[in-house]
One Martini backbone bead per residue (centre of mass of N, CA, C, O) as a GRO file, in nm:
protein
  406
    1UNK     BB    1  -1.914  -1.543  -3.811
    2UNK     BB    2  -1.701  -1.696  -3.595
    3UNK     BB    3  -1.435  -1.673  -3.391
    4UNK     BB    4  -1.114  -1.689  -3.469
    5UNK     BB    5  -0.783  -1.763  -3.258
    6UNK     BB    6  -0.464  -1.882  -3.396
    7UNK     BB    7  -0.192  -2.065  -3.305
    8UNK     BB    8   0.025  -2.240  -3.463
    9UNK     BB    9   0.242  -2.487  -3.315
   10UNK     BB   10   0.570  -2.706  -3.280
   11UNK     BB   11   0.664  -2.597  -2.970
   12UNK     BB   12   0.493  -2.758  -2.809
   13UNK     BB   13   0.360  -3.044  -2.596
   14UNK     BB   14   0.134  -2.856  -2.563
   15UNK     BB   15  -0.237  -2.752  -2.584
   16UNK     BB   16  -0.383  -2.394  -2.523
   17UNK     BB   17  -0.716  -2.326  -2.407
   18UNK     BB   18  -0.933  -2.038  -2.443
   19UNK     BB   19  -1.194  -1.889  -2.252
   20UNK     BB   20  -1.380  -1.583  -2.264
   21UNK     BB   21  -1.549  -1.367  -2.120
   22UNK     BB   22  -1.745  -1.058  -2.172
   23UNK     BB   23  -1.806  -0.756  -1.955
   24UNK     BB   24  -1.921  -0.465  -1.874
   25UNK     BB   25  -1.804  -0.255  -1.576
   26UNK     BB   26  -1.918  -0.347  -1.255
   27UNK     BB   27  -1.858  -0.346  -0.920
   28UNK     BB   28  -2.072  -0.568  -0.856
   29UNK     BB   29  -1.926  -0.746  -1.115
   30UNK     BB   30  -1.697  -0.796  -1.011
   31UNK     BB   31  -1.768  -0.988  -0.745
   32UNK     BB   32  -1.906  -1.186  -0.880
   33UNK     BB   33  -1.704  -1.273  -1.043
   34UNK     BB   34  -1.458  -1.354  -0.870
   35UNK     BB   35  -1.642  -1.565  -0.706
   36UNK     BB   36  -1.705  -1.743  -0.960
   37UNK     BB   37  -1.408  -1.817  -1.054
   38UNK     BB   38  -1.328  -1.953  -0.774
   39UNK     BB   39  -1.604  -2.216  -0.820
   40UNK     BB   40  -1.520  -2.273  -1.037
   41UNK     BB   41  -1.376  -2.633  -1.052
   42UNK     BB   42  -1.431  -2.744  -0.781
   43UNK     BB   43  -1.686  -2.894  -0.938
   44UNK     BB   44  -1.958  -3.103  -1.085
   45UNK     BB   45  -2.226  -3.283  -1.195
   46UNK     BB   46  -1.996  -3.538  -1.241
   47UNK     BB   47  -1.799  -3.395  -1.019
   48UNK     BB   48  -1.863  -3.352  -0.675
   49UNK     BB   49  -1.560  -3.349  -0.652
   50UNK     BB   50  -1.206  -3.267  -0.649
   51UNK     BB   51  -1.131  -3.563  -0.610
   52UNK     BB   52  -1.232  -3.640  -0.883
   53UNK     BB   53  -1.164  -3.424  -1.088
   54UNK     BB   54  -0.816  -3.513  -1.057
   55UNK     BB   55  -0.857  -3.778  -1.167
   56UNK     BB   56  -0.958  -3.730  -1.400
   57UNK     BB   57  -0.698  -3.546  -1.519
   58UNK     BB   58  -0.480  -3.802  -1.480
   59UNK     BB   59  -0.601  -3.942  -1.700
   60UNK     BB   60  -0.559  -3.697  -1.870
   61UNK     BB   61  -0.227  -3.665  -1.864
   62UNK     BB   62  -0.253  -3.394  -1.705
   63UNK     BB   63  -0.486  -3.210  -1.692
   64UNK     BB   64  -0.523  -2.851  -1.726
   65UNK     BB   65  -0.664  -2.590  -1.512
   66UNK     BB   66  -0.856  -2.248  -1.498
   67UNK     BB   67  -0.967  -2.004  -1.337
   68UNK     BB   68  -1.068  -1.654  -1.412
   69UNK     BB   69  -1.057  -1.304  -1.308
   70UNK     BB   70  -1.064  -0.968  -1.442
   71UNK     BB   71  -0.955  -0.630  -1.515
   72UNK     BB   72  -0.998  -0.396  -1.854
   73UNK     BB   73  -1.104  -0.157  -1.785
   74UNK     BB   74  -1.416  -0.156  -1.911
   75UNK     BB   75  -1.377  -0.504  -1.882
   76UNK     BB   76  -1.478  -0.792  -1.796
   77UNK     BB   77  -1.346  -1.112  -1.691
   78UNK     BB   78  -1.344  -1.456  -1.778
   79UNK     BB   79  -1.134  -1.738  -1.740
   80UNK     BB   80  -1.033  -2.026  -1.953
   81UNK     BB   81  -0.793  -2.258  -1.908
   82UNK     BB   82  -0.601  -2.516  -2.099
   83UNK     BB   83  -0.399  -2.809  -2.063
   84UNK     BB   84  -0.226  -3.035  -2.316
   85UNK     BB   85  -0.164  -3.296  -2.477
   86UNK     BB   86  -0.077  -3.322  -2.831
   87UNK     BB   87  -0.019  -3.599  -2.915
   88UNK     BB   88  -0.145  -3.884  -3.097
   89UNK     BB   89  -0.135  -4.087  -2.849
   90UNK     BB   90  -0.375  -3.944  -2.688
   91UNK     BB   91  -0.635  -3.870  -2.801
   92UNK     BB   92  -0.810  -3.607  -2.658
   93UNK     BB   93  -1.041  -3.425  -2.783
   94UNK     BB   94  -1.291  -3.590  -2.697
   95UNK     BB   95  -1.247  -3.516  -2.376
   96UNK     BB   96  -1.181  -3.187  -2.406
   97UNK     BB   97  -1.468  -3.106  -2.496
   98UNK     BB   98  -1.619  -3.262  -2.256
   99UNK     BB   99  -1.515  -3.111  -2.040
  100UNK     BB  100  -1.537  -2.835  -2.096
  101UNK     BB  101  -1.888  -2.842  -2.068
  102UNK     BB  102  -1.865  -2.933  -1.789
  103UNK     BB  103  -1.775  -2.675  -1.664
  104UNK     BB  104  -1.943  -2.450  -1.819
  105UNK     BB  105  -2.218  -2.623  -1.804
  106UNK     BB  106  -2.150  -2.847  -1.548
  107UNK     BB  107  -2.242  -2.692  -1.208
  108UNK     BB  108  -2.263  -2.781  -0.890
  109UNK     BB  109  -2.620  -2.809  -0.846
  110UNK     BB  110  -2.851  -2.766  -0.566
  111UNK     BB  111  -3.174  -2.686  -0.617
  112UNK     BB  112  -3.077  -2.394  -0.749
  113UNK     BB  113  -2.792  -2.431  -0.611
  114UNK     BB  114  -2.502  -2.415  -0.488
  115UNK     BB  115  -2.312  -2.574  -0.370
  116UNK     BB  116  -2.243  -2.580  -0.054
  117UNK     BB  117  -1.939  -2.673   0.008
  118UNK     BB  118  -1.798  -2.449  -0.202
  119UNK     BB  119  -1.942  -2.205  -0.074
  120UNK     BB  120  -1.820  -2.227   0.196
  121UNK     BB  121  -1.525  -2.237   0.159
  122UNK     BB  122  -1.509  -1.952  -0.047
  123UNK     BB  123  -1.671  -1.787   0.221
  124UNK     BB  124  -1.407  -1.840   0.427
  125UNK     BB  125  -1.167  -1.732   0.245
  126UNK     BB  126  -1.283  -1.433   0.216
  127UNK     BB  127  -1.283  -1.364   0.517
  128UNK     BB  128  -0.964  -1.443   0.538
  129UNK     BB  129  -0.867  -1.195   0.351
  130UNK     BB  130  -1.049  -0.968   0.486
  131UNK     BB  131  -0.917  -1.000   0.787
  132UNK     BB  132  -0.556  -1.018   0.663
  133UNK     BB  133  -0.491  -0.802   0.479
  134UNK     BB  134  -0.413  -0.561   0.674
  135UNK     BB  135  -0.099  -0.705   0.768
  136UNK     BB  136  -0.038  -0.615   0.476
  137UNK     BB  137   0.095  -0.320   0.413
  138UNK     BB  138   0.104  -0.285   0.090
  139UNK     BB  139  -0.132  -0.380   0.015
  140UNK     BB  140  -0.323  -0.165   0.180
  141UNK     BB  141  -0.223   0.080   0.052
  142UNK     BB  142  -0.245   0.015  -0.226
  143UNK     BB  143  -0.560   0.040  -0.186
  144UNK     BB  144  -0.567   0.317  -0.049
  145UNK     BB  145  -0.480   0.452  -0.284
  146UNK     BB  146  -0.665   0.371  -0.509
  147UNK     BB  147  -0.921   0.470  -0.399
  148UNK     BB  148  -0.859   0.750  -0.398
  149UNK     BB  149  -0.764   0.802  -0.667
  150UNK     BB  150  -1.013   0.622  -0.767
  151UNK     BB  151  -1.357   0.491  -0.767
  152UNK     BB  152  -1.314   0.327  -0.974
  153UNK     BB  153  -1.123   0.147  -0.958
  154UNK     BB  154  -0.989  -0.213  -1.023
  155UNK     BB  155  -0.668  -0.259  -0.871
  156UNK     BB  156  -0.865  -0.368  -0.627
  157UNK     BB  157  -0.964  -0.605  -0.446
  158UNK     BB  158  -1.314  -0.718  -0.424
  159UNK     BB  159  -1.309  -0.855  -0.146
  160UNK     BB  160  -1.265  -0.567   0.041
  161UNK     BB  161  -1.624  -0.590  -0.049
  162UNK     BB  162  -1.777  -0.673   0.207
  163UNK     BB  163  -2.076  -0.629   0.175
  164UNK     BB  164  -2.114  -0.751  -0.123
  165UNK     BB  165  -1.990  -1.022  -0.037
  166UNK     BB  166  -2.208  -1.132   0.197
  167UNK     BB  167  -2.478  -1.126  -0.026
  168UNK     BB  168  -2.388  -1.378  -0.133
  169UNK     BB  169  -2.576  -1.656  -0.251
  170UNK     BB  170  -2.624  -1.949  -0.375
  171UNK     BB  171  -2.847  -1.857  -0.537
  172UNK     BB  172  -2.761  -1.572  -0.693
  173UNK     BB  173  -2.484  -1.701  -0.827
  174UNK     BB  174  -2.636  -1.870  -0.989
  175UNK     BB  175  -2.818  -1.671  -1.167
  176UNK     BB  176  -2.540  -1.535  -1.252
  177UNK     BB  177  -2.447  -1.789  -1.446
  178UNK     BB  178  -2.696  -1.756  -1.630
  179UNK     BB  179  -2.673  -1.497  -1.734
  180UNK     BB  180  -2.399  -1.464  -1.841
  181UNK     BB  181  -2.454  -1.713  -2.052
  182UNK     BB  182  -2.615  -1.445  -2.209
  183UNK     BB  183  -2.438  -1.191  -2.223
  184UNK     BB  184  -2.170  -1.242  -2.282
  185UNK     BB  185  -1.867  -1.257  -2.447
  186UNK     BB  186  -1.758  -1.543  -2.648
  187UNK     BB  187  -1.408  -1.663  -2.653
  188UNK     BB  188  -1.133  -1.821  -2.863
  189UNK     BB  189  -0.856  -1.990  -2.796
  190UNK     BB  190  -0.509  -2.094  -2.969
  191UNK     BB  191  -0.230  -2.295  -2.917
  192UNK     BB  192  -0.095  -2.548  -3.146
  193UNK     BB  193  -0.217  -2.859  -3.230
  194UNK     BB  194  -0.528  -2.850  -3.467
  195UNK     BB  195  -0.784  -2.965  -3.574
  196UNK     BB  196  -1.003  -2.830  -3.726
  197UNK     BB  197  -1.268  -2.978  -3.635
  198UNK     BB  198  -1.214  -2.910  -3.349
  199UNK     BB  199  -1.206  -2.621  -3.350
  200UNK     BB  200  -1.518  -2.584  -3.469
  201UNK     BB  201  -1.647  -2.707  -3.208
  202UNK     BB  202  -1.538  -2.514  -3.015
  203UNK     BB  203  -1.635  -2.291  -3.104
  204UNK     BB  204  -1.955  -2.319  -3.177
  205UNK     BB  205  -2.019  -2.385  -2.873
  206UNK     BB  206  -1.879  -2.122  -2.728
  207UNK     BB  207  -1.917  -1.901  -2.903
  208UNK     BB  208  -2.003  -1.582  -3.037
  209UNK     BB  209  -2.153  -1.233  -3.163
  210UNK     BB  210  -2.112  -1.047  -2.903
  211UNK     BB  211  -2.087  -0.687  -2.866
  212UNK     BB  212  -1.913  -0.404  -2.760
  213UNK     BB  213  -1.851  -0.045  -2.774
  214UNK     BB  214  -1.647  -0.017  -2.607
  215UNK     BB  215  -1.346   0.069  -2.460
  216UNK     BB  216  -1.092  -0.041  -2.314
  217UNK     BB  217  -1.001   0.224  -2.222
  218UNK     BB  218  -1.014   0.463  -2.007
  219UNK     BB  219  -1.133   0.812  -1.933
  220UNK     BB  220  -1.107   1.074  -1.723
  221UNK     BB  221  -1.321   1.318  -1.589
  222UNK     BB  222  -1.180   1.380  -1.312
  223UNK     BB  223  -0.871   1.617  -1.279
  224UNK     BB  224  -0.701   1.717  -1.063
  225UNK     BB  225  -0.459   1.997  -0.926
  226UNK     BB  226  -0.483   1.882  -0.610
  227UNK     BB  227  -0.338   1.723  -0.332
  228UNK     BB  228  -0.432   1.430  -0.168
  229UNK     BB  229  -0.418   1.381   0.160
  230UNK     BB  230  -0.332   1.059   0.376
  231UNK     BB  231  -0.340   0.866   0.696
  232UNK     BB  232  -0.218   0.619   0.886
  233UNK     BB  233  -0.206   0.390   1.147
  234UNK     BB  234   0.064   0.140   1.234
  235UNK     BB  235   0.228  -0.116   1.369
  236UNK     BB  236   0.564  -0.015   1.243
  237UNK     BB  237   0.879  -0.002   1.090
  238UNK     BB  238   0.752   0.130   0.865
  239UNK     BB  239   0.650   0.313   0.609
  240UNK     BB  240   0.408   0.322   0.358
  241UNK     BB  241   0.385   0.482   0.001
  242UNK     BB  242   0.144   0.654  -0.191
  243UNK     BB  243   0.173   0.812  -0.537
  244UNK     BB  244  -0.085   0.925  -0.753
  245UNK     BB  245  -0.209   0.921  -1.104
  246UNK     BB  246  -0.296   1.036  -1.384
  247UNK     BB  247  -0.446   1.039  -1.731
  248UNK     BB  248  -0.429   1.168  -2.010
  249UNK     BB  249  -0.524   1.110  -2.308
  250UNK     BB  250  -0.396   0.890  -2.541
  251UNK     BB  251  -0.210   0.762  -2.792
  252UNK     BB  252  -0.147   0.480  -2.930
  253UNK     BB  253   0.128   0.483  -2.898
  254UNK     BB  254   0.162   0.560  -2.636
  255UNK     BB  255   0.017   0.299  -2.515
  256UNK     BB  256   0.214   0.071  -2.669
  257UNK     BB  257   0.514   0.260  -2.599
  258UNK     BB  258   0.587   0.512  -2.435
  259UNK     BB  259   0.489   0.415  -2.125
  260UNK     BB  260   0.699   0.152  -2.116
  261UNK     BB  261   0.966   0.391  -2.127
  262UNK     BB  262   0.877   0.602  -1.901
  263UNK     BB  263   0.851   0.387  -1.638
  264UNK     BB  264   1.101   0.294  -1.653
  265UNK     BB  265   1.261   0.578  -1.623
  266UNK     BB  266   1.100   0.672  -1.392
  267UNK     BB  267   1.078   0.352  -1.167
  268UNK     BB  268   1.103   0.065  -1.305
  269UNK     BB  269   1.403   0.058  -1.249
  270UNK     BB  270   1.692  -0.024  -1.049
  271UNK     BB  271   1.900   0.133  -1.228
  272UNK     BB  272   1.735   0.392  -1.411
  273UNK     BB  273   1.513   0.486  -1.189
  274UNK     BB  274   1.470   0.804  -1.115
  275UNK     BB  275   1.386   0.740  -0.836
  276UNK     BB  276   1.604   0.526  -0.745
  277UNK     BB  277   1.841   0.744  -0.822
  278UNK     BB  278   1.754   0.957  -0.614
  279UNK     BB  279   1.635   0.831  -0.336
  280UNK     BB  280   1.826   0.588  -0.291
  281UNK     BB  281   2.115   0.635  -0.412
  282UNK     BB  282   2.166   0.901  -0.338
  283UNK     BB  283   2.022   0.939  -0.009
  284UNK     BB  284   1.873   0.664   0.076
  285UNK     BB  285   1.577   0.679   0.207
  286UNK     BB  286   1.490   0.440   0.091
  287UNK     BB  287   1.444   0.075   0.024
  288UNK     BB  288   1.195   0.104  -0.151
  289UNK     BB  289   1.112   0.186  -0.511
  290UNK     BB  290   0.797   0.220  -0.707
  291UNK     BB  291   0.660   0.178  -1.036
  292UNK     BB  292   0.348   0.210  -1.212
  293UNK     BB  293   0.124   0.082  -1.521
  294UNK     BB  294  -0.203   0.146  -1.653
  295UNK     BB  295  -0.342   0.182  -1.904
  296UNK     BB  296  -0.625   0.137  -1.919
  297UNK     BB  297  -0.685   0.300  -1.606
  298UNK     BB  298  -0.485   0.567  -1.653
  299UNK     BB  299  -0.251   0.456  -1.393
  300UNK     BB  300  -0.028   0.602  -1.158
  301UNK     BB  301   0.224   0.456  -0.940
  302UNK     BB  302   0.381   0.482  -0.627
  303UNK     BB  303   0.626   0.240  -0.433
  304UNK     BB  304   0.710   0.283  -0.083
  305UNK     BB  305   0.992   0.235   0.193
  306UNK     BB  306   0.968   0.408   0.520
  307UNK     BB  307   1.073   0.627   0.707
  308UNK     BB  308   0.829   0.908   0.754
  309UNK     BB  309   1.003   1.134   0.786
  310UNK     BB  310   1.059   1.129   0.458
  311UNK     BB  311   0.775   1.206   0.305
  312UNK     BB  312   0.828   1.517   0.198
  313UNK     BB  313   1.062   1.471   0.029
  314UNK     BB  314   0.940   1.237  -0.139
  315UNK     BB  315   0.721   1.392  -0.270
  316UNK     BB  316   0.912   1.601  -0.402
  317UNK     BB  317   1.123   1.423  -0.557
  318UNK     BB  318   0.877   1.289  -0.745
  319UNK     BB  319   0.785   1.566  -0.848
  320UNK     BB  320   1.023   1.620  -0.978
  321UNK     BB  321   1.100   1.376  -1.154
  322UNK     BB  322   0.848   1.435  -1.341
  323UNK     BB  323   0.963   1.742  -1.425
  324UNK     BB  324   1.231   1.604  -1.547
  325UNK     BB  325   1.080   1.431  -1.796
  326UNK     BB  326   0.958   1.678  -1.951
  327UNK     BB  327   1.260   1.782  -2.015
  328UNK     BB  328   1.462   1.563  -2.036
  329UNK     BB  329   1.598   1.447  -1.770
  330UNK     BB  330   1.767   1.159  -1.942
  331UNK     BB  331   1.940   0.936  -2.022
  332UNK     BB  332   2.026   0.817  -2.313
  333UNK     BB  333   2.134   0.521  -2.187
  334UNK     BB  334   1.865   0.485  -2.075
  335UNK     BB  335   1.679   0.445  -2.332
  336UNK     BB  336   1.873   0.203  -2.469
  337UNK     BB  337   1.829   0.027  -2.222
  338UNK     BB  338   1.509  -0.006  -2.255
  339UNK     BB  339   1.479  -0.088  -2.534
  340UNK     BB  340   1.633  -0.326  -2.529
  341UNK     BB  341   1.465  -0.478  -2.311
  342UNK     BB  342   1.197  -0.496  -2.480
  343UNK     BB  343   1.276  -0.659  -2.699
  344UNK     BB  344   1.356  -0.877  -2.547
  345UNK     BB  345   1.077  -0.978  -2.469
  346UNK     BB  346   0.961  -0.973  -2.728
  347UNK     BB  347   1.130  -1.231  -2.826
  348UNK     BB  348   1.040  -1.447  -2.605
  349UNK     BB  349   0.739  -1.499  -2.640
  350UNK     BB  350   0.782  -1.784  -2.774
  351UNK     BB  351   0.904  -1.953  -2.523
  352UNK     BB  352   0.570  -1.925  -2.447
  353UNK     BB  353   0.257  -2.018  -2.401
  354UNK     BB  354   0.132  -1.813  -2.257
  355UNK     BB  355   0.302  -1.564  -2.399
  356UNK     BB  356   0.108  -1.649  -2.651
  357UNK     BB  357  -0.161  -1.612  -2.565
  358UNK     BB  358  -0.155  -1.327  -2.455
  359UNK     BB  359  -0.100  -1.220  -2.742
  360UNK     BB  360  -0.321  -1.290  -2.883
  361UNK     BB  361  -0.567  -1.143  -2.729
  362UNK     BB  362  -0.435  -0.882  -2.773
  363UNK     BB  363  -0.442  -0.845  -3.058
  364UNK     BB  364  -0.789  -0.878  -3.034
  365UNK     BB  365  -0.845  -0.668  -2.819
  366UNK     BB  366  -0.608  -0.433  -2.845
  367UNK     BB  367  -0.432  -0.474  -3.112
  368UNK     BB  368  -0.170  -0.596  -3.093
  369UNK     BB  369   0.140  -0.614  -3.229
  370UNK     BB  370   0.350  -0.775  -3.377
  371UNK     BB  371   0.637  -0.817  -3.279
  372UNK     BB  372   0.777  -0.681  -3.485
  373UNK     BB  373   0.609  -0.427  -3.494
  374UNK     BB  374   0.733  -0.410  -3.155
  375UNK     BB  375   1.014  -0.343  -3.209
  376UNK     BB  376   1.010  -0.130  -3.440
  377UNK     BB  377   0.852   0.081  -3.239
  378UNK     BB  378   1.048   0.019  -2.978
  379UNK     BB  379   1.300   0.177  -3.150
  380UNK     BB  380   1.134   0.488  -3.184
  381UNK     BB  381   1.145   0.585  -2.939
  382UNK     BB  382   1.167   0.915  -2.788
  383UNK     BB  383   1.247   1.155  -2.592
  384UNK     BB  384   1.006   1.358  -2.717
  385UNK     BB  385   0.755   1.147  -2.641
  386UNK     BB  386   0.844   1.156  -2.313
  387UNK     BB  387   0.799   1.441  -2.243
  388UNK     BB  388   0.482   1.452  -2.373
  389UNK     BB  389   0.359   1.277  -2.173
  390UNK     BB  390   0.435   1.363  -1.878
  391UNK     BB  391   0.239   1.587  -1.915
  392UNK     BB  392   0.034   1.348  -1.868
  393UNK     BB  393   0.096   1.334  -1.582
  394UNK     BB  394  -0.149   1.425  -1.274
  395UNK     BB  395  -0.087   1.445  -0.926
  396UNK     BB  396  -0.373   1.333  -0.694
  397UNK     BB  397  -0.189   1.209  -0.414
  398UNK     BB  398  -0.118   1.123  -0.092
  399UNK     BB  399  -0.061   0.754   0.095
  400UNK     BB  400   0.008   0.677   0.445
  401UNK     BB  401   0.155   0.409   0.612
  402UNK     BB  402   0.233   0.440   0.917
  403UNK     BB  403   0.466   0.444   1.200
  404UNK     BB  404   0.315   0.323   1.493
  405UNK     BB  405   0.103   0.381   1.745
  406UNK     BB  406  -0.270   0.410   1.756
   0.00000   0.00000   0.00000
């Protein structure tokens, strides 16, 4: 029986559907999906410019779509996002239904090779992110800490894997879209009000039954005991500052609650994160600075603004601050406030369709519980599993790109 995954709901003016295909991680499938995830839908087989197909959008009552591709642990994803109206006097759903197979079923293609204009806009596009991301210096920062950080890690852009992406051909990148529609795992999800009939056709003609056997989460072979260091130079007014960590195996709690109100005392918080209270409230050093995490990736990173000067000091002082968190060194009214902000996040899920759609995905693919049974989980994490989870963070790098002359 193919997999049906439905949230009804008479809370939203649209309906939307997605589908999702799903391949094991590999580097150079994740460059071929994200370029690929670009190409799909600027022309069709029938609508073979982007402004053709968006008046067909327009007649039907300004329907929207998107392509798109990301990376979850071990599993890249594309994925077609798609929402419409959904009174009966639209009556849509045979147009949205033939819609959809035009898009991922019939995409522009000339003599066996994708069409000429969209491939070369797309790799136009690509070429000018390649040459102007070094200009971001945030951006480039965090893609070379997190280089450094895992060689595997996929939190970097695949775009600004040069080779890989030059290697793309017309003909190339058809033959992996007509792979990918037999290999890929292929989910439908749903949310809005809709025909039972609707349902099984869309589900029917787009679902399969492959499954892949990985987890989605990542758990890394090698976790260094010591920190390495690298910077650049480049002319900046501020150093920007990276340093990563790697996550030692988590349990289901861990992974799916105890990791989010630790980030957030940890560093995500500019109220209560204690990187932003030690190092910008209490000394000055820094301009920002925020963590982040990774469930999936099993990876936390720092991410900061500042003089240089202050690089050692700031090492330091967050290596401190991981310190007093295994230790328990962290206001009760900090934890308190942490889980209200979560619960609170928690209850607005169903205020928005995408945040609904998102839901459900995870639901399936994660296993993420329902709103409820994530209140009640979020409101018992204690201070002692975050004490213990902190443990399990083990600092592995530090890269800095500086301010200065080359």
């Amino acid at each position: 029986m193919k997999q049906k995954n439905i949230h009804k709901t008479n809370d939203f003016v649209t309906n939307k559907i997605t589908i999702r295909f799903t391949i094991p991680h590999t580097k150079k499938d994740e460059v071929m999906l994200s370029f690929l995830a670009n190409l799909m839908g600027d022309s069709t087989a029938m609508h073979k410019t982007s402004r053709a197909l968006n008046i067909y959008l327009e007649e039907l009552y300004d329907t929207s779509f998107s392509f798109g591709s990301f990376v979850k642990g071990n599993y890249l994803h594309l994925e077609l996002g798609l929402s419409y109206l959904n009174g009966k006097e639209f009556d849509l759903e045979d147009s949205i239904y033939n819609l959809i197979k035009e898009l991922i079923f019939h995409p522009n293609i000339e003599n066996g090779e994708w069409n000429k204009l969209d491939f070369d806009d797309m790799m136009d596009w690509i070429l000018f992110k390649q040459k102007t991301f070094q200009d971001d210096p945030a951006k480039y920062a965090a893609y070379e800490g997190l280089k450094r950080l895992d060689k595997e890690s996929t939190a970097g852009n695949p775009y600004y894997m040069q080779k890989e992406v030059n290697e793309i051909t017309r003909e190339s990148i058809y033959k992996y879209y007509q792979a990918l529609l037999k290999k890929a795992a292929v989910r439908t999800y749903f949310v809005g009000k809709f025909n039972a009939d609707f349902i099984k056709k869309i589900t029917d003609t787009f679902s399969n039954d492959i499954k892949f056997d990985l987890p989605v989460s990542r758990e890394h072979t090698i976790i260094n005991n010591d920190i390495s260091k690298a910077k650049q130079v480049k002319e900046l007014e501020q150093a920007v500052f990276f340093m990563g960590f790697k996550m030692m195996p988590l349990t289901t709690r861990e992974e799916k609650y105890v990791l989010r109100v630790f980030n957030y005392l940890f560093g995500q918080s500019p109220a209560n994160g204690k990187l932003f209270v030690k190092i910008r409230n209490e000394r000055g050093l820094v301009y920002t600075i925020r963590s982040n995490a990774d469930k999936f990736e099993r990876l936390l990173w720092i991410e900061a603004g500042f003089d240089k000067e202050n690089v050692k000091l700031v090492t330091e002082i967050s290596l401190e601050s991981l310190e007093e968190m295994k230790q328990g060194d962290f206001k009760d009214e900090a934890l308190r406030d942490a889980i209200v902000s979560f619960v609170a996040a928690f209850k607005s899920t169903g205020d928005d369709i995408n945040h609904v759609m998102d839901a459900l995905i995870s639901a399936d693919e994660d296993s993420i519980d329902p709103v409820p049974e994530m209140i009640k989980n979020i409101k018992t994490v204690t201070k002692e599993e975050i004490m213990e989870l902190a443990k399990k963070i083990v600092p592995q790098n530090v890269f800095v790109l500086e301010g200065g002359k080359k």
